[in-house]
N, C-alpha and C positions, 0 to 999 in steps of 0.2 A: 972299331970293334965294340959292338956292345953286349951288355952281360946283365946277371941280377943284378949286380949293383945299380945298374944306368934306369931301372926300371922302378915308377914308382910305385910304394909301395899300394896295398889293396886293403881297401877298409875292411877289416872281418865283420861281416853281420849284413843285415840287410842295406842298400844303399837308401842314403837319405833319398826320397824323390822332392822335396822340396830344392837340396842346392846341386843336387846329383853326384854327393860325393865328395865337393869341392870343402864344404867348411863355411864356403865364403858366399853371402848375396849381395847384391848391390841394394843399398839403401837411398834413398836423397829426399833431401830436403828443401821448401820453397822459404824464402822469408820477403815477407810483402813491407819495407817501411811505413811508419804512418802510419795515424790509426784507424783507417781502413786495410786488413787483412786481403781483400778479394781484390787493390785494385792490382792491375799492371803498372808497371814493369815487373816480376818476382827475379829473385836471386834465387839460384838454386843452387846446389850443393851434393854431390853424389859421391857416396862413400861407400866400401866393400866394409860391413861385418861378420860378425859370428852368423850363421842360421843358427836361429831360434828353435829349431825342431830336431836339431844333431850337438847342438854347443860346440861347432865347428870341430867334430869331430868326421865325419863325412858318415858315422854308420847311425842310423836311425835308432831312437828309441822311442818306446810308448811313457815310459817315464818323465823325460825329460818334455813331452809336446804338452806348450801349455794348453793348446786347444782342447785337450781331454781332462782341464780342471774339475769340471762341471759332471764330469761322469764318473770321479774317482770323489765327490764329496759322499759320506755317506747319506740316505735319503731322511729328511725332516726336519 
């Protein structure tokens, strides 16, 4: 039997389309030993964080997107 309870809750606001909601992206990382960077073999590394674009809240803001740094400086 399931009920509200069982159900998760729903972001109020628009949904992130970046993580769709979830909070969470997957991130990873290479690390190349040696001080060459580009050779192979790489170690890699893949981790779930925050999106960047909701602060793992799953609803979107304009606020929070650093991508609109640059359009909320004032001009000069």
């Amino acid at each position: 039997m399931t009920g509200p309870a069982d159900e998760p809750e729903q972001p109020r606001g628009p949904q992130c389309q970046f993580c769709h909601g979830v909070g969470q992206v997957p991130r990873a990382w290479a690390y190349g030993p040696g001080p060459d960077p580009f050779r192979v073999p790489l170690e890699t590394l893949v981790r779930s964080g925050h999106c960047r674009f909701c602060r793992g809240t799953g609803v979107y803001e304009a606020s929070l997107d650093p991508t609109l740094d640059e359009l909320r400086r004032p001009p000069g």
